[in-house]
Backbone bond lengths (Angstrom), bond angles and torsions (degrees), N, CA, C in turn:
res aa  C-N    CA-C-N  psi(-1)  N-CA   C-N-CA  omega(-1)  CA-C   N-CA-C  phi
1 X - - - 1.435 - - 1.521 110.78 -
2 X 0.963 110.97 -30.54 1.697 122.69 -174.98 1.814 104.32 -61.12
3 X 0.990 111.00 -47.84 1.352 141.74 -167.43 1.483 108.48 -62.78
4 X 1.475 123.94 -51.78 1.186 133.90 162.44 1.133 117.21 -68.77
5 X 1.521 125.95 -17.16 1.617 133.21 -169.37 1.708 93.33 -84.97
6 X 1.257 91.41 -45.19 2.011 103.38 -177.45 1.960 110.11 -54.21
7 X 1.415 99.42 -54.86 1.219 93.09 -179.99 1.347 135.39 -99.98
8 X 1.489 111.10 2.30 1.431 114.87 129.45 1.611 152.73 -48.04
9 X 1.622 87.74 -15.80 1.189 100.39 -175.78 0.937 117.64 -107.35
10 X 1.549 119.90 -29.52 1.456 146.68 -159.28 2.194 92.59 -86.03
11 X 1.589 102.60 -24.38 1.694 94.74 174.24 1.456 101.73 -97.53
12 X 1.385 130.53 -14.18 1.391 119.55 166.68 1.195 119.73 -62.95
13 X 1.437 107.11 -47.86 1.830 122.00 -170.02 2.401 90.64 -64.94
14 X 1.100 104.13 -53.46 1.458 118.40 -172.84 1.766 110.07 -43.15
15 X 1.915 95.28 -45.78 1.898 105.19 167.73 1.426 109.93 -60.19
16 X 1.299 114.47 -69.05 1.308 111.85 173.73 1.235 150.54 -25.23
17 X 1.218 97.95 -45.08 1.381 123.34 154.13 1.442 139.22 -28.05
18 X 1.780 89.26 -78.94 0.988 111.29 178.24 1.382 127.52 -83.27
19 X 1.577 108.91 -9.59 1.432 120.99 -173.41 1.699 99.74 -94.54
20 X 1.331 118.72 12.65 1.503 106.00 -171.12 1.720 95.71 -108.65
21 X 1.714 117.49 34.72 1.622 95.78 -177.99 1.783 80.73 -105.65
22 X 1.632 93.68 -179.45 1.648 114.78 174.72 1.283 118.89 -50.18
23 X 1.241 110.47 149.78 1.560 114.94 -176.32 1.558 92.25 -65.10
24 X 1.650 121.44 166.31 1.140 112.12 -174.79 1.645 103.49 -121.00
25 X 1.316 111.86 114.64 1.798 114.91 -170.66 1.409 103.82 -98.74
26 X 1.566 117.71 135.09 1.070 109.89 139.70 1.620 148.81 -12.98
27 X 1.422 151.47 124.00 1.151 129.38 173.41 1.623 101.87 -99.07
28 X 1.587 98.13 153.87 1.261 114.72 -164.01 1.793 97.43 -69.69
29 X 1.238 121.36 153.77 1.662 145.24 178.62 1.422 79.94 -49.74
30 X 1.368 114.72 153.92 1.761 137.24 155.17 1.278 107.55 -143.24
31 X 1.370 105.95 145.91 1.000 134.22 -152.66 1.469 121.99 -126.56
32 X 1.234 127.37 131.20 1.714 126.95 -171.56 1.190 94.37 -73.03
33 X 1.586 93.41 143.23 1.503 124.53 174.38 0.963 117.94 -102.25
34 X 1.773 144.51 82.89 1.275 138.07 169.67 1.827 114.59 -78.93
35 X 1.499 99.02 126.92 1.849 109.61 -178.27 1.232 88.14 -111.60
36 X 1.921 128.58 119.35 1.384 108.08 146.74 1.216 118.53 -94.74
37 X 1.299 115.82 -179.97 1.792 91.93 177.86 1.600 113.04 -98.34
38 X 1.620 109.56 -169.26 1.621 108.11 -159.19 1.182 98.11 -75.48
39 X 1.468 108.62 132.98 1.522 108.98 175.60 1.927 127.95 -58.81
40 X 0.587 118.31 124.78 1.785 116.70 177.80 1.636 95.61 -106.38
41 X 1.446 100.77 148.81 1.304 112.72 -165.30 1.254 100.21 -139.76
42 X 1.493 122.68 138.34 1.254 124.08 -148.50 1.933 82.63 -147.34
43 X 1.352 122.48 153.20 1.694 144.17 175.62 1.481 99.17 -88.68
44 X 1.765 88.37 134.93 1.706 103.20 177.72 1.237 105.13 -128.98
45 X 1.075 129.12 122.84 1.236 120.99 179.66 1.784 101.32 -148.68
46 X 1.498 96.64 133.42 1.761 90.41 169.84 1.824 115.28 -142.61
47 X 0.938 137.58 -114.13 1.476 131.61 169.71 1.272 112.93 -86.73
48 X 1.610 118.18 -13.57 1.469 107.57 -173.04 1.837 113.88 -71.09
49 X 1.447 105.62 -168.98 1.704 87.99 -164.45 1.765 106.55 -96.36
50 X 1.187 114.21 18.18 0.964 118.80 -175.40 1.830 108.18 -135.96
51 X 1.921 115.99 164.68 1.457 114.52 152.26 1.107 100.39 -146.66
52 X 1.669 114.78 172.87 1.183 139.44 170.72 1.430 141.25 -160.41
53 X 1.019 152.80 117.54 1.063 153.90 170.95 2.139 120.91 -32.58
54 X 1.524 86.94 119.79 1.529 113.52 -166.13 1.479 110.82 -109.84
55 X 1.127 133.31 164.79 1.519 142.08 -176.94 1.591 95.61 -102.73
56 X 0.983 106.86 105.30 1.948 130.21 175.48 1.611 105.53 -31.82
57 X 1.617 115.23 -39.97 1.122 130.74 163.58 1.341 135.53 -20.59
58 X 1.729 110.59 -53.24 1.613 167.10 171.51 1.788 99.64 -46.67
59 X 1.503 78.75 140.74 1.914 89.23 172.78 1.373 102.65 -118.41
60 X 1.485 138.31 116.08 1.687 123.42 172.99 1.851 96.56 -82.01
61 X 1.449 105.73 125.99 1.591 113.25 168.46 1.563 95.70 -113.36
62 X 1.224 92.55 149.84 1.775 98.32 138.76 1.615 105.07 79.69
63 X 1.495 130.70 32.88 1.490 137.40 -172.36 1.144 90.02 -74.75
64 X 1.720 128.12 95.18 1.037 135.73 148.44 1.677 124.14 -101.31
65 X 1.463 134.10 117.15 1.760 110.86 174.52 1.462 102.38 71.10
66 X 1.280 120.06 -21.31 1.551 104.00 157.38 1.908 78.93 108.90
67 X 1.381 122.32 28.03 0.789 112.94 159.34 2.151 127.65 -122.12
68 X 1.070 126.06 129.96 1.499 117.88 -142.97 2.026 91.94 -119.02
69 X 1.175 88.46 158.67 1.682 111.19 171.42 1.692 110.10 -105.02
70 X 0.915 143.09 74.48 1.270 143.86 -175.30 1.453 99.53 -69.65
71 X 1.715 119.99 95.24 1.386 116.57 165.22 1.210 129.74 -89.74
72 X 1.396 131.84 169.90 1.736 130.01 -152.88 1.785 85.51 -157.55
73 X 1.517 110.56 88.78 1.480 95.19 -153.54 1.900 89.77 -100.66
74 X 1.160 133.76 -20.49 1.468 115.04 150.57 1.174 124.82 -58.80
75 X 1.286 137.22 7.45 1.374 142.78 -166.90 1.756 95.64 -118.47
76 X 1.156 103.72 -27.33 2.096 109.79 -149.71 1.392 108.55 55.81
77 X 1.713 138.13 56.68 1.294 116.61 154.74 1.706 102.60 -154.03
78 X 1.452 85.28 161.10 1.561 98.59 -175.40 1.505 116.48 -127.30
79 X 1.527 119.53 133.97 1.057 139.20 156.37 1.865 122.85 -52.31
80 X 1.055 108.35 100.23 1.693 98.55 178.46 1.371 114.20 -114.81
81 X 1.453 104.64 121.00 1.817 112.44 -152.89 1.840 75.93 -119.39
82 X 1.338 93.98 132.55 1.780 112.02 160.75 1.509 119.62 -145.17
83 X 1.417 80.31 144.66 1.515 100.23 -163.78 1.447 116.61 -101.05
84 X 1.418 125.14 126.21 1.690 117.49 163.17 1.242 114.25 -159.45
85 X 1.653 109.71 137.12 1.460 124.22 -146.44 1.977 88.08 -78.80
86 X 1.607 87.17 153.89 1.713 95.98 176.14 1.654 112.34 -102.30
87 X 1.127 89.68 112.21 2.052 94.85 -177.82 1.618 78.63 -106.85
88 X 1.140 141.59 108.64 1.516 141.51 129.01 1.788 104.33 83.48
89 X 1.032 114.25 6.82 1.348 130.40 -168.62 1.567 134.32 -127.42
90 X 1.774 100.75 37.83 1.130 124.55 -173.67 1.650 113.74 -77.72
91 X 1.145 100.09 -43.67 1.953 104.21 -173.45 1.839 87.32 -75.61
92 X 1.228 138.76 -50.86 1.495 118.45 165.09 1.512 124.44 -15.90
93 X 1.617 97.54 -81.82 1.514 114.56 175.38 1.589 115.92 -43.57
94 X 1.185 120.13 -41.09 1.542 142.48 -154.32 1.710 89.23 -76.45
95 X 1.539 110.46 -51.96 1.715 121.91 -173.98 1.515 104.22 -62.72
96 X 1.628 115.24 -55.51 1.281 102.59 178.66 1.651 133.76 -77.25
97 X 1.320 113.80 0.71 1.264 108.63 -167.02 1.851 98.25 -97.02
98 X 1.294 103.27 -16.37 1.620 137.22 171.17 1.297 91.44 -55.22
99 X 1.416 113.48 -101.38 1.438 114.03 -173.87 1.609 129.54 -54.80
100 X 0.713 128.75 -46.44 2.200 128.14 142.04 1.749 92.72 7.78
101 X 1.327 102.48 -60.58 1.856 116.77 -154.76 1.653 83.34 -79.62
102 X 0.684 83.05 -94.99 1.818 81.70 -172.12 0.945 145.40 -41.31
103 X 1.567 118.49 22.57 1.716 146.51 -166.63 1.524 77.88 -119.00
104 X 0.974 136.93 -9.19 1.530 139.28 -177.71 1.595 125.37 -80.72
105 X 1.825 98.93 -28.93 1.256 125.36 -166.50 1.478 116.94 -58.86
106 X 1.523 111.57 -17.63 1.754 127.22 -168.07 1.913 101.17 -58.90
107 X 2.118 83.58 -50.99 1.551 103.41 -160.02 1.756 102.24 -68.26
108 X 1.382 106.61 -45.86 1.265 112.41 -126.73 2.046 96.11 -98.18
109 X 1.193 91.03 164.01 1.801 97.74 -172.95 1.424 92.63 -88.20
110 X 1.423 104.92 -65.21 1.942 87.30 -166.06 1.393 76.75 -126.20
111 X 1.950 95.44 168.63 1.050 122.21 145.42 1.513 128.90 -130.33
112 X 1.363 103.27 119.59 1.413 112.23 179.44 1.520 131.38 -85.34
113 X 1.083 123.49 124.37 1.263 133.20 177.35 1.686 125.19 -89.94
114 X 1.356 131.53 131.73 1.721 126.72 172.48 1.473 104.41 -154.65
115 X 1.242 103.70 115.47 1.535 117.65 -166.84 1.653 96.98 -76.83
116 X 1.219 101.15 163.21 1.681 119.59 -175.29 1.378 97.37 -134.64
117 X 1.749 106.89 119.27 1.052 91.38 174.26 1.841 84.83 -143.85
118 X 1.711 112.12 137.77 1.637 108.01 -177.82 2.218 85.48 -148.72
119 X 1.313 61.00 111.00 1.948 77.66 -174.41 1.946 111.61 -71.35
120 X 1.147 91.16 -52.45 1.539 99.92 172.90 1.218 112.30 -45.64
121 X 1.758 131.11 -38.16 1.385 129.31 164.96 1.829 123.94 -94.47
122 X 1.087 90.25 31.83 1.442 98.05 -174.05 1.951 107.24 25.52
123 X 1.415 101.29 53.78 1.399 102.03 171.01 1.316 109.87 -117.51
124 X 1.627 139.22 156.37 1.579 119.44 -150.37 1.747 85.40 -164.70
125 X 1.120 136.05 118.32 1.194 112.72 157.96 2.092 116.94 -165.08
126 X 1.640 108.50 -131.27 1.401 78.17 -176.93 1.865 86.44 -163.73
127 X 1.063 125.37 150.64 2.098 132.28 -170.90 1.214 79.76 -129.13
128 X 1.388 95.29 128.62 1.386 105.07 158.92 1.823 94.55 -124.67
129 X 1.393 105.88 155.85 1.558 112.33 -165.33 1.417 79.75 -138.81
130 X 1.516 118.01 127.18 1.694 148.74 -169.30 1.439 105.71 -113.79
131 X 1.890 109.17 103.71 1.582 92.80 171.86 1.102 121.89 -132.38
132 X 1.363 125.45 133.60 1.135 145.77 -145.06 0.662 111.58 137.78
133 X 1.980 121.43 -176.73 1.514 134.78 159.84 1.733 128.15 -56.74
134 X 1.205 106.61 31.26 1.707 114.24 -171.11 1.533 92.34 -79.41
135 X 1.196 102.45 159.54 1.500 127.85 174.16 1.578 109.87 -44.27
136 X 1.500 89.93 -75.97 1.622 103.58 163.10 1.312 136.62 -82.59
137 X 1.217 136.56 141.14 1.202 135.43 -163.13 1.695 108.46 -98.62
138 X 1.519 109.10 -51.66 1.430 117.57 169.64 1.210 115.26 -124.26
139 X 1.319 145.42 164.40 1.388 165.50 123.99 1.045 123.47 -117.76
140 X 1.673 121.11 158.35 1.484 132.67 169.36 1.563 98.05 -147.98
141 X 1.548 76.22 175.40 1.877 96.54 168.61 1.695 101.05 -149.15
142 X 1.254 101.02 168.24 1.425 116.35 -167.34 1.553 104.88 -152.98
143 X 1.352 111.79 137.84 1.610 124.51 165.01 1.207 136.62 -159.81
144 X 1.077 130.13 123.48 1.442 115.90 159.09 1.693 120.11 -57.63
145 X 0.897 133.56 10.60 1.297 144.03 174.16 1.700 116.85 34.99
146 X 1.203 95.40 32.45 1.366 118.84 158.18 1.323 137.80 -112.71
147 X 1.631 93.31 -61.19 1.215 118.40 -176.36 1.546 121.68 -103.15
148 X 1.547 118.24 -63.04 1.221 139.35 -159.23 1.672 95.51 -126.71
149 X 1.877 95.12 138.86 1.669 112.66 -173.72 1.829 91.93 -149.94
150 X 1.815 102.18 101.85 1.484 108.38 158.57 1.442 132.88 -74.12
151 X 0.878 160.02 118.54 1.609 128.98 164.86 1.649 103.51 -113.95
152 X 1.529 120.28 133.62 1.346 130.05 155.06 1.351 138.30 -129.07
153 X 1.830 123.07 154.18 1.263 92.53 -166.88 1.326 87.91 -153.72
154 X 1.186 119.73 166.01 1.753 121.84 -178.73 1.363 115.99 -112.96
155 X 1.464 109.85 127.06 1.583 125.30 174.81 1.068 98.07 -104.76
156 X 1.851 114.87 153.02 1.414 122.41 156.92 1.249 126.20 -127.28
157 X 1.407 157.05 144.21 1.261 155.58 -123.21 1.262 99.20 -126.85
158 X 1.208 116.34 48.15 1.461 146.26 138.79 1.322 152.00 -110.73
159 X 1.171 147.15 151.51 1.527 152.25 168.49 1.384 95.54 -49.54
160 X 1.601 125.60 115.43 1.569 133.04 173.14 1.371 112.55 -39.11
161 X 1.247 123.74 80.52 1.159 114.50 175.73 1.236 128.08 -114.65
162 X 1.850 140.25 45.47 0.723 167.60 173.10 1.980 94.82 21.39
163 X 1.434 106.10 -79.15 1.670 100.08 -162.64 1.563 101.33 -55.75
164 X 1.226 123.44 -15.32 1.840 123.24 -163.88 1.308 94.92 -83.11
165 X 1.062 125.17 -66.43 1.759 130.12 178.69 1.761 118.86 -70.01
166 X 1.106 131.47 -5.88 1.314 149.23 -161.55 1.437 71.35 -71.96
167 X 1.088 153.53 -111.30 1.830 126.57 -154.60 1.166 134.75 -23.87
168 X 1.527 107.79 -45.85 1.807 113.79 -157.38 2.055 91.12 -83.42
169 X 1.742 97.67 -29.06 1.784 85.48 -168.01 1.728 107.09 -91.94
170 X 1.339 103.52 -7.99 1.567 100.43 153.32 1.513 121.03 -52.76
171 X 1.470 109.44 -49.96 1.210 105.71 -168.46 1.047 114.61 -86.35
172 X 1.172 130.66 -13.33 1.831 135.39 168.18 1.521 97.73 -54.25
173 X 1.402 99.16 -59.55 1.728 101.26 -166.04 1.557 123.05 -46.81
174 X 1.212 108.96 -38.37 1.723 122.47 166.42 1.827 94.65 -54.75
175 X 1.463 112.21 -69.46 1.414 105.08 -165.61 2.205 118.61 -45.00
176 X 1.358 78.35 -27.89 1.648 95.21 -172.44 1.150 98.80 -68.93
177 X 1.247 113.16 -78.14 1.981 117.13 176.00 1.551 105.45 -38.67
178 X 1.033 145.58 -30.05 1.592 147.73 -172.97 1.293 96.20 -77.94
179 X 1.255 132.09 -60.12 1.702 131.55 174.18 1.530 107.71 -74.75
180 X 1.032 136.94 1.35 1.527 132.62 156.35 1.726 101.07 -89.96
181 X 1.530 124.23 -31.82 1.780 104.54 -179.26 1.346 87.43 -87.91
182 X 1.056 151.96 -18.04 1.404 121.47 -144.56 1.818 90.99 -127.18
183 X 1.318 129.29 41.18 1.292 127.16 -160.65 1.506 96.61 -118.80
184 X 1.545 143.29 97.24 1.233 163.38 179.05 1.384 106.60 -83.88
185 X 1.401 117.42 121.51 1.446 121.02 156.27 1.722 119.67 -68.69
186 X 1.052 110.36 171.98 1.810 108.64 -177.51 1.271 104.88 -115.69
């Protein structure tokens, strides 16, 4: 009897014990921290009929027709700005650079619109900012609606994953809007 008294006790004292640490909680999800640094923006200008101010950051590939690949190669994504002159064929251009954005609408939750309009530079146009899992995150277009019709938009060399890239295409979007104010005809 002694014997059972011993090791009855010896698993009480043993519960006790062991049952007196902290409850054990979950730790909360963490999350990567991407810092890029402050963008500096530097003037590009070459024979085409237009310039603008770029993030120094930036790779220009591919100056074809006056149309450029603006790459962001720590980021993996590229800006593709194209260019084509308006002979009488503005509501054309105007329709397709329209729908481009809105072939987006399947993926994407909203789409936001903010017109650009800077009269003194006869520059005129419209950002649309894409959110969700869409391909693209931002696009615009720009014109004097005479002469000259840009459209650009940023891809990234990733699976659309809106919360994963939600840093790097933040910061494109500033760079984008910066080359939409600062975009001079010749």
């Amino acid at each position: 009897m002694f014997k059972k008294t011993i090791s009855i006790a010896t698993i009480l004292l043993a519960l006790t014990v062991l049952s007196c640490k902290d409850d054990v909680v979950p730790k909360p999800s963490g999350f990567l921290r991407l810092d890029y640094p402050e963008a500096k923006y530097v003037s590009f200008e070459n024979n085409c009929p237009f310039a603008f101010e770029m993030n120094e950051a930036a790779v220009i590939k591919g100056e074809k027709d006056c149309g450029f690949a603006i790459t962001y190669p720590k980021m993996k994504a590229t800006i593709y700005l194209t260019y084509k002159p308006v002979n009488g064929n503005i509501e054309k251009l105007l329709k397709d650079a329209q729908k481009l954005t809105y072939e987006h609408v399947i993926k994407a939750d909203d789409i936001l619109e903010q017109p650009y309009l800077n009269p003194q530079k006869k520059v005129y146009g419209m950002f649309y900012q894409v959110d969700g899992n869409a391909a693209t995150n931002s696009q615009f277009y720009v014109t004097d609606s005479t002469k000259h019709f840009i459209t650009g938009s940023v891809y990234f060399y990733a699976k659309p994953n809106f919360d994963s890239i939600m840093p790097a295409a933040s910061y494109i979007k500033n760079d984008m809007q910066r080359l939409m104010e600062t975009l001079k005809w010749k």
